[in-house]
N, C-alpha and C positions, 0 to 999 in steps of 0.2 A: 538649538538643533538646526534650525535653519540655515545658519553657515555653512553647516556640513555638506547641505544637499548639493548633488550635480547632477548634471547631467546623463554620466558613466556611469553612476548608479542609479538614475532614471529609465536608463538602457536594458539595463543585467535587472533591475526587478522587473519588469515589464517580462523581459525572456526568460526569468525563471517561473514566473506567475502561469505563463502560456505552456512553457515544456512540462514543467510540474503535473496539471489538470490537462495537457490534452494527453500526455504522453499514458496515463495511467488512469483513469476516469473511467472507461472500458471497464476495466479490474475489478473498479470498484461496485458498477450497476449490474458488472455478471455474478459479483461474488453476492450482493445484496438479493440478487433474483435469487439466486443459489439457495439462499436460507430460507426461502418462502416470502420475499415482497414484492406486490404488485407493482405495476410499473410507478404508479404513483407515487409507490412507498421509496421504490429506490431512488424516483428523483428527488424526493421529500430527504434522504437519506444524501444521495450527494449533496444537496444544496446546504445544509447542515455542518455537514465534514464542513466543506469548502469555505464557508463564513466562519466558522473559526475557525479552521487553518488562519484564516489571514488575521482574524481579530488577535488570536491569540501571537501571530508574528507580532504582530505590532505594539503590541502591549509590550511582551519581552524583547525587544528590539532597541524598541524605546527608552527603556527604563534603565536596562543594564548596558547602552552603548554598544551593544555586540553584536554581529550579525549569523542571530538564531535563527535559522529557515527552518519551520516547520510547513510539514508536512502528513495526509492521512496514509494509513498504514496498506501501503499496494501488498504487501507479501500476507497483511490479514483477510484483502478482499482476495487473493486468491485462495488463500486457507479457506473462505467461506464458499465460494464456487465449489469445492471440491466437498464439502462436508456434508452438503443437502441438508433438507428442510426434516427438522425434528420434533418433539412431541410437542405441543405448542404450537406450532410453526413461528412464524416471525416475529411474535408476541415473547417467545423464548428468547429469540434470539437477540431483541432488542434488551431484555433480561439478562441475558450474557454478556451484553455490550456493556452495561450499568458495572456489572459485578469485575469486569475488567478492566473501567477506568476508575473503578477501585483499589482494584489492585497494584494500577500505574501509581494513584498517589501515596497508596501506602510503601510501595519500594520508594519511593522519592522521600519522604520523611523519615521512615522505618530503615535503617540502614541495613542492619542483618538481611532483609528482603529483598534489596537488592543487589547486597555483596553475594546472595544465593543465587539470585538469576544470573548472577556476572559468571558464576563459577560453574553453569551447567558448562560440560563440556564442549569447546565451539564445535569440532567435526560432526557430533550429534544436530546441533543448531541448526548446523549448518545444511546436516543431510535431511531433516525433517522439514528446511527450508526448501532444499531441491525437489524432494517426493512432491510437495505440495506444490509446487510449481510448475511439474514437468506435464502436467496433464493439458494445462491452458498452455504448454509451446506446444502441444500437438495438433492445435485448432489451424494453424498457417496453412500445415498441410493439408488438414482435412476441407478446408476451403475450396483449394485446387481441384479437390476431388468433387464437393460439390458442385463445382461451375467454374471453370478456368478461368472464361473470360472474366468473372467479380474478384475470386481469387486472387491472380494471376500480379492484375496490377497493384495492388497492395503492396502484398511482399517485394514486387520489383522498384517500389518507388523507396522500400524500406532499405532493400539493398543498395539500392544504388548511390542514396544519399548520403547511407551511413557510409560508401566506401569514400567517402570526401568530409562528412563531418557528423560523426556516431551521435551529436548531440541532438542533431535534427532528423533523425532516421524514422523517430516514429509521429511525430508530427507530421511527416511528410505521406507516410503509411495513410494517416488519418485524414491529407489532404486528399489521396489517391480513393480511401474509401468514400468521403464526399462525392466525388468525383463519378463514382461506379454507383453510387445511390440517385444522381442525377442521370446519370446516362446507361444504365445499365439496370437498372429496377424500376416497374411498371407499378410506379407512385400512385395511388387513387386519389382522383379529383376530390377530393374534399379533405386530402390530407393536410393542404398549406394552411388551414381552416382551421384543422388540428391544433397544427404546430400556432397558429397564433392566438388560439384560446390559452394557451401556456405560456403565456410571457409572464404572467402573475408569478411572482417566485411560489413555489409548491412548498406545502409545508401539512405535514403529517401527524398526529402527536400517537402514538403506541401505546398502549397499555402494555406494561411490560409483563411477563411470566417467568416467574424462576421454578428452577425444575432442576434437579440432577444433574441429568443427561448434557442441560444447556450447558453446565457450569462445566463438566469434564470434556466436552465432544467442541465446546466454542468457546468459556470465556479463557481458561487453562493455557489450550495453543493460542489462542489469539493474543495474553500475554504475553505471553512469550517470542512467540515470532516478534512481534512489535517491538518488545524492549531488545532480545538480542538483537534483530535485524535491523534496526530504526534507531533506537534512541542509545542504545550505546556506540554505534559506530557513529551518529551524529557528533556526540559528545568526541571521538578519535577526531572528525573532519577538523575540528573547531580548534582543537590542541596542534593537529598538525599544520595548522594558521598562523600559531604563537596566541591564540586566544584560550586564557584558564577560565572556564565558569565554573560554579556550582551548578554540580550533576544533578541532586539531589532537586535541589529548586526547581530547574526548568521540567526534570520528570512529573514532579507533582501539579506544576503548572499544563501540562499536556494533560497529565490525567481529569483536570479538575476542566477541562476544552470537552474533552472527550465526553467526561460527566455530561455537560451539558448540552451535546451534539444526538445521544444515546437516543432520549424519547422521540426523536424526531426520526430516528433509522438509520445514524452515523455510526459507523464500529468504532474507530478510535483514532485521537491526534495525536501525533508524537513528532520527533526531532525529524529533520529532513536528511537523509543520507547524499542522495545525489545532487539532487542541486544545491544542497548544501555548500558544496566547493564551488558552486556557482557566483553564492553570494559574500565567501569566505575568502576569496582569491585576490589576486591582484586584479584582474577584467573587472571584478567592481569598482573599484578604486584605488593608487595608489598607496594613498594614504591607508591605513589600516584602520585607524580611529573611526573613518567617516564611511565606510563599509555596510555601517548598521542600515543606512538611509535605500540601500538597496534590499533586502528583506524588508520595509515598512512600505515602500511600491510592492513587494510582489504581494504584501498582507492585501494594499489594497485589489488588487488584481483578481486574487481568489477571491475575494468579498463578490467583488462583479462578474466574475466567474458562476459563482454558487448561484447568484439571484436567478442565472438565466439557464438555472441546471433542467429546469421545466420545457423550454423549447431544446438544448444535449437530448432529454429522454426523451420525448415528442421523436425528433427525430431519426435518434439510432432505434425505436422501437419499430419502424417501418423497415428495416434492414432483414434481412434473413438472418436469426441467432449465429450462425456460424459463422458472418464477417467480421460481427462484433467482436466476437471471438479470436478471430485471428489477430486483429489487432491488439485487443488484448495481452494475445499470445505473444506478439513480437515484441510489447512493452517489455514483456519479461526474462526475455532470451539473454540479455546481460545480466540479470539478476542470478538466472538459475546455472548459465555457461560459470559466475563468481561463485557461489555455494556449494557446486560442486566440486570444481579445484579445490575450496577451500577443506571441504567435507572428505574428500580423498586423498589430500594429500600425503598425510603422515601413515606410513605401512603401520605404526603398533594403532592406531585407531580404525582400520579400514574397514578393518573384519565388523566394528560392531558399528560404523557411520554406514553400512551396507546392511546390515539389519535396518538400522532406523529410514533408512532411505525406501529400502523395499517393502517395509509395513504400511509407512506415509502412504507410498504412490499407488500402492495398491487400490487406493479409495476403500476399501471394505472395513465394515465399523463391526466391534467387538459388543454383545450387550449393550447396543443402541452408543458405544462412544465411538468417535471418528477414527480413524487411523493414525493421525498426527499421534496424538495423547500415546496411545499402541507405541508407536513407533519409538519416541522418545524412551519408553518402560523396557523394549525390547534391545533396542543398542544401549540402554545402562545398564540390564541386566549382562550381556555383554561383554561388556564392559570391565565391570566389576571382578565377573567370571575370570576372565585375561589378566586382571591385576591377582587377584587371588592365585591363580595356577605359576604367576611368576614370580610371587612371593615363596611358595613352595616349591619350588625348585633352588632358589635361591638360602 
């Protein structure tokens, strides 16, 4: 293996390692607060994701020669932001998290399970992805509103960068928010006190709670979003490389990450979408072969990542919730700007990708379940309706 390594993909893992966790880590501590964990829980809970995101790169990287970037599930921490704290509280939800990287392994071994997830309709997926997303892109704004001058520069360092190179736009976002927490927030003297009592990696262990509610309002969309958003378009990144893996493998492999990430307050590992073409590309390396050695640095990156997720929490808890927020939010403005093209685009689907889209974003939960689960039920019914009325005519 060590032949392989360069330089070039000592570069691109490093910068996937960095874009990956700063771009999206926001998402993941507002969607964990979201469900009811204390700050401790959610650094306990990123530090978790993040150490195996990388263990688990590295293992599959290594083994099968290929360059698998995984990644934790940004489109389920924003699912969890929006779903709030249920009967349980977080105790549930880490119970949801268990029952969900369940069900990751069993679509990956269990074939029918996952030729069913594959076959939900995308523009549904797709619009249950946008509803659940569009709420955290409203936070940029609403930043502005709470205080321009914190605001202000954020999203301007977001713009400006991304208008020269979109891959650095939110890293830059998150430079800018540093930035406005140094000089623009009235820090209390004993906070740096704080932040270095948490250099210790934070680690939590959950008693988990299963409950109903958990299983249809969090673990159900959390599947789901994950597999359709995450790990099957991973699995597209890797084909469109000229790389064939087994789908099956690497699913059960993430689920069996995720498994063990659960008690600790991690929602779920899966495939990496976007920087996945990071580490899939030629910028890795020319050679195709020797590609892999760039995901096995970004493995190790999130490992050192994750350990220092305790002074991340430390520090974005001293922020006004709404910054985080925004950041957050502009993580996501390319995810939700792609879902919804994708979820609109076809006229004979619109009608019922516009139900699921307007139940999702609504936030309002039915009989204690969230609106996602609603949402998907509402555009299949839909759906269904549309195909039925055009079988009868025809």
């Amino acid at each position: 293996m060590l032949k392989d390594f360069s330089l070039q993909s000592l570069f691109m893992g490093l910068l996937t390692a960095f874009v990956g966790f700063a771009s999206s880590f926001a998402v993941v501590l507002q969607g964990l607060k979201g469900v009811g964990a204390t700050d401790f829980e959610a650094a306990s809970g990123l530090m978790a994701l993040s150490v195996s995101v990388g263990i688990c790169a590295i293992v599959l990287s290594a083994k099968t020669r290929l360059p698998i970037s995984i990644a934790w599930s940004t489109p389920g921490g924003a699912l969890l932001a929006t779903t709030g704290v249920i009967e349980g509280g977080f105790s549930a939800a880490v119970g949801a998290f268990i029952i969900c990287s369940v069900l990751i392994i069993i679509a990956g071994l269990f074939r029918p399970l996952g030729r069913a997830v594959a076959s939900i309709p995308t523009p549904l997926a797709n619009a249950m992805l946008a509803g659940v997303i569009i709420g955290l892109c409203f936070a940029p704004i609403k930043a502005i509103g709470f205080n321009p001058a914190l605001g202000l520069p954020i999203i301007l360092a977001w713009i400006i960068v991304g208008a020269f190179k979109r891959l650095f736009a939110v890293p830059a976002a998150l430079a800018a928010f540093v930035l406005v927490m140094i000089f623009g927030v009235d820090i209390p003297a004993d906070a740096l006190d704080s932040i270095a009592q948490s250099l210790a990696p934070p680690m939590e262990f959950v008693m988990p709670v299963f409950n109903l509610q958990a299983l249809i309002s969090i673990a159900l969309p959390l599947f789901i979003v994950t597999m359709a958003s995450q790990n099957i378009p991973g699995i597209a990144v890797l084909k469109v490389n000229n790389y064939d893996p087994q789908p099956g493998q690497l699913f059960a492999t993430t689920g069996l990450f995720s498994l063990l990430a659960a008690p600790f307050g991690g929602h779920a590992v899966n495939l990496a979408a976007i920087t996945a073409a990071m580490c899939a590309g030629e910028d890795a390396h020319p050679d195709p072969k020797r590609r892999y050695w760039a995901v096995i640095v970004s493995g190790v990156g999130y490992v050192i990542f994750g350990l220092l997720a305790g002074v991340v929490t430390a520090f974005v808890a001293l922020a006004p919730p709404i910054l985080i927020q925004a950041v957050a939010g502009l993580a996501l403005v390319g995810a939700f700007s792609g879902s919804a093209v994708a979820a609109f685009k076809d006229p004979e689907t619109r009608e019922a990708a516009a139900i699921t889209f307007l139940i999702t974003a609504s936030g309002l939960s039915f009989g204690g379940i969230s609106g996602a689960f609603w949402g998907l039920i509402g555009g299949g019914l839909m759906m269904a309706l549309t195909s039925f009325v055009k079988r009868m005519k025809s």
